[in-house]
C-alpha positions in Angstrom: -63.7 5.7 28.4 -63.9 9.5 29.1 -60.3 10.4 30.3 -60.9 14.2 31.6 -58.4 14.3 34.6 -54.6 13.0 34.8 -55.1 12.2 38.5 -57.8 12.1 40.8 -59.2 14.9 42.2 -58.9 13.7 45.9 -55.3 13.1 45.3 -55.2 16.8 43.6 -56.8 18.0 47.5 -55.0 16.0 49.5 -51.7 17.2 47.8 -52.6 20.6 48.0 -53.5 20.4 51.5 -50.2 18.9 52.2 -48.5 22.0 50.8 -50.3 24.6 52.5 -49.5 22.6 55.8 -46.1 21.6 55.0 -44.7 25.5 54.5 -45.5 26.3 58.1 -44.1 23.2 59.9 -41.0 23.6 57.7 -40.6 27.3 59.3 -41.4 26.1 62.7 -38.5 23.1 62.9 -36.3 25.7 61.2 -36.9 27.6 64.3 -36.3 24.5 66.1 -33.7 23.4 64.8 -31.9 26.7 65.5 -33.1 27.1 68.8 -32.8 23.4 70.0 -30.2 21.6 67.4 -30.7 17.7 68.0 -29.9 15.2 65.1 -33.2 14.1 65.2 -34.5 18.3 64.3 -32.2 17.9 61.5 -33.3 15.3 59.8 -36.8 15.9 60.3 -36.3 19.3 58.5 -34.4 18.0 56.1 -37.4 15.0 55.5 -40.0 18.0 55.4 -38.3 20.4 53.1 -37.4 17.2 50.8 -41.0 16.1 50.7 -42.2 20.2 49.8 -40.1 20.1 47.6 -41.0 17.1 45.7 -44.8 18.1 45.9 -43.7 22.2 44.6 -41.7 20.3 41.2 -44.3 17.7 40.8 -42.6 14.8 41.6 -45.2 13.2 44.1 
């Protein structure tokens, strides 16, 4: 077997494109969250910037 990739290209995109959307909600509940504080804002920032940051370090 011919082993050229270590994942699949469509997970590689769908990642990426994850990243590049994930940066501008994060600012926007920031925002949000300032603006508006409800425990549900919080956590939902908190989920978000978790889930960048495990997609920035490689994790996912």
């Amino acid at each position: 077997m011919n082993f050229r990739w270590k994942y699949n290209p469509t997970y590689l995109r769908i990642k990426y494109g994850c990243k590049q959307v994930l940066l501008p909600l994060i600012v926007f509940q920031f925002v949000r969250t300032i603006l508006f504080p409800t425990s549900f804002d919080v956590v939902l920032l908190g989920l978000l910037a978790v889930i960048y940051v495990a997609i920035v370090l490689e994790w996912l």
